[in-house]
C-alpha positions in Angstrom: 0.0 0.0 0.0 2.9 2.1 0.6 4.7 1.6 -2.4 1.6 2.6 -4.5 1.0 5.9 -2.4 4.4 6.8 -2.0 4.0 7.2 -6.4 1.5 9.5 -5.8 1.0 13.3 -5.8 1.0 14.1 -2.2 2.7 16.6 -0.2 5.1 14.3 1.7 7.0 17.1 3.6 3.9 18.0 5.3 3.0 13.9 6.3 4.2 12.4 9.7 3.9 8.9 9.8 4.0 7.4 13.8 4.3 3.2 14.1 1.5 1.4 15.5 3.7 -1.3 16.3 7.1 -3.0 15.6 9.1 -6.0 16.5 12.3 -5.7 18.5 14.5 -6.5 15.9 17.7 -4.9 14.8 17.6 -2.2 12.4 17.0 -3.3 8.5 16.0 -6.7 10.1 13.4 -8.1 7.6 11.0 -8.9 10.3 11.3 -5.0 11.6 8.0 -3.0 10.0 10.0 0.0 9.7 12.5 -1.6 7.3 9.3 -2.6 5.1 8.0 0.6 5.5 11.2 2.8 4.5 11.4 0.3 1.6 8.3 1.3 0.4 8.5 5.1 0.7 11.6 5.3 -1.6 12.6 8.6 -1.6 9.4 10.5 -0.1 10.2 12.9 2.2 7.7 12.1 5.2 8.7 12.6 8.7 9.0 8.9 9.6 8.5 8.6 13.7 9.9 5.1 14.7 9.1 3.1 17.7 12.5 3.1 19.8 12.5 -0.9 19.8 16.4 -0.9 19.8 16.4 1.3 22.8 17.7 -0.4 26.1 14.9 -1.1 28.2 11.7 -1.6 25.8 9.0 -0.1 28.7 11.6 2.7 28.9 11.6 3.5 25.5 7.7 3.0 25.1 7.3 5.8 27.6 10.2 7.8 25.0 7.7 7.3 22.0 4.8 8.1 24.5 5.8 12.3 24.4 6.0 11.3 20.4 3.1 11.1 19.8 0.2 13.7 19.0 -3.0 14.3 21.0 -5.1 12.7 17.6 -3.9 11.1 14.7 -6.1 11.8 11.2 -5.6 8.1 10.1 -4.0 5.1 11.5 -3.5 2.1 8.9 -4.2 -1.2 10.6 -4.1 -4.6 9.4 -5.4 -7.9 10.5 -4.0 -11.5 11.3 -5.6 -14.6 11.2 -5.6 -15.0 14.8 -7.7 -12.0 14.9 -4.4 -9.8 15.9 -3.7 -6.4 15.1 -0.7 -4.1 15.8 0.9 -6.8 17.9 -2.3 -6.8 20.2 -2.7 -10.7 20.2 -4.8 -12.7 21.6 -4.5 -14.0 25.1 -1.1 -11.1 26.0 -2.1 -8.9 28.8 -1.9 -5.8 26.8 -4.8 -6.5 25.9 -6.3 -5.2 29.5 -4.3 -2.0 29.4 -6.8 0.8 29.8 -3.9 3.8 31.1 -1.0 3.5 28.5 -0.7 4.7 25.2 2.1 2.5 24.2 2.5 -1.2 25.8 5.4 -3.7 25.2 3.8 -7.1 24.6 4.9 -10.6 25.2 6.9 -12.6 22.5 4.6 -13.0 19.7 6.1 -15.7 17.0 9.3 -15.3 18.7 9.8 -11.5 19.3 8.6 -9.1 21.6 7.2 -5.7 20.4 6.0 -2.9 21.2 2.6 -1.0 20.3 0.0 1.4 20.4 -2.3 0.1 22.7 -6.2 0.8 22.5 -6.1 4.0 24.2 -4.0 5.6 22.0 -6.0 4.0 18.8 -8.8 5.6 20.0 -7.1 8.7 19.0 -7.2 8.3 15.6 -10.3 10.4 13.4 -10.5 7.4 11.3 -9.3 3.7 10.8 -8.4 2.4 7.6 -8.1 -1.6 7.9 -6.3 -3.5 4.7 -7.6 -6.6 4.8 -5.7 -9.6 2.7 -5.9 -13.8 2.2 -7.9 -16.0 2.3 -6.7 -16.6 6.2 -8.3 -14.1 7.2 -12.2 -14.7 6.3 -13.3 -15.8 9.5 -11.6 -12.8 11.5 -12.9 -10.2 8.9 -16.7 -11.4 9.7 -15.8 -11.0 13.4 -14.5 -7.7 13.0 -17.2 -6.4 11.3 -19.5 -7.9 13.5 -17.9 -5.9 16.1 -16.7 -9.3 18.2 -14.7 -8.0 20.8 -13.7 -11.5 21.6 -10.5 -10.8 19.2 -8.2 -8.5 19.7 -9.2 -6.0 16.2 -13.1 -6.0 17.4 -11.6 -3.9 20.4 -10.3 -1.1 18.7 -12.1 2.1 18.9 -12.3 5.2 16.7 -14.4 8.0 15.6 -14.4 6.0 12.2 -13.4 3.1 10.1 -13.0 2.3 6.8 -12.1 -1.5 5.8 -10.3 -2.8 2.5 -10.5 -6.4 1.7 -9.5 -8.2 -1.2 -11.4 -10.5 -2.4 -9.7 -13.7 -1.3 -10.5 -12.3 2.5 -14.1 -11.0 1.8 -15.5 -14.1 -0.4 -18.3 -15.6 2.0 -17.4 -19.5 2.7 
C-alpha cells in the first residue's frame, strides 16, 4: 500500500507517519515494520516517527515514544491477522487489558517481543483504515465487522473506520 501511495502526488514534507507497532529486531531486520515501511517510501520525504525498539529497556523506550506522539492522529493504517491480531495486540497477551498506557510492550509473539500502540492511544485516531488480505483471514474479517470484541481487532475504537479487503478475505465460505 505504501509503495503505490508513495507514487502518488501528495505533499510528503507536510505527512508524519508514527508506528502502531514494531518487532524488537535490529535495524534493517526483515521482520522489523519499519524496514518494510522505508522500503516502500523510496525517496518521499515524510517525517517517519519510529518506535525506539532498539532502545535499552523496551518499557523505557515505550514511555520515549509516549511524548511522540500527537494528542489525535487523522488516520492510522491497521491490518489484521488470522488470529484475529492487530498491531501486535494478540490474543491471550495482557496488553490487551491496558486501559492507562498509550504504548505497551507485549509478550513474545512468534518469537519477538514488540512494542505497540495500545487501545487508548487507537482511539485517538479520526478514522481507521483496515487493509484486509488472504484467504486466512475470512473468519476474522466477519468477526470484526460484527464488532466481536472476543479478538483483539473487534476492540479497537475510533471516531471511524474504513475497511479494504481483497477478495480472497471477503469471499463468503
Amino acid at each position: 500500500m505504501f509503495a503505490g501511495l508513495a507514487r502518488m502526488s501528495v505533499p510528503w514534507d507536510h505527512v508524519t507517519l508514527f508506528q502502531a507497532d514494531e518487532r524488537d529486531a535490529p535495524d534493517g531486520d526483515p521482520d522489523r515494520n519499519l524496514t518494510h515501511l522505508r522500503k516502500s517510501l523510496g525517496d518521499v520525504r515524510a517525517t517517519v516517527v519510529a518506535m525506539p525498539v532498539n532502545a535499552a529497556g523496551l518499557r523505557a523506550a515505550a514511555a520515549e515514544y509516549v511524548a511522540l506522539l500527537p494528542e489525535r492522529f487523522d488516520l492510522v493504517h491497521l491490518g489484521l491477522g488470522p488470529d484475529g491480531h492487530t498491531a501486535s495486540l494478540v490474543p491471550g497477551d495482557p496488553v490487551l487489558e491496558v486501559t492507562d498506557w498509550l504504548v505497551a510492550v507485549t509478550g513474545a509473539y512468534q518469537g519477538r517481543w514488540r512494542m505497540a500502540l495500545a487501545y487508548p492511544a487507537l482511539a485517538r485516531a479520526s478514522q481507521i483504515l483496515w487493509l484486509v488480505t488472504g484467504e486466512d483471514k475470512k473468519e476474522p474479517l466477519a468477526r470484526l465487522l460484527a464488532g466481536d470484541a472476543s479478538i483483539p481487532a473487534g476492540r479497537v475504537e475510533a471516531v471511524g473506520s474504513l475497511v479494504f479487503a481483497d477478495v480472497a478475505a471477503a469471499r463468503p465460505r
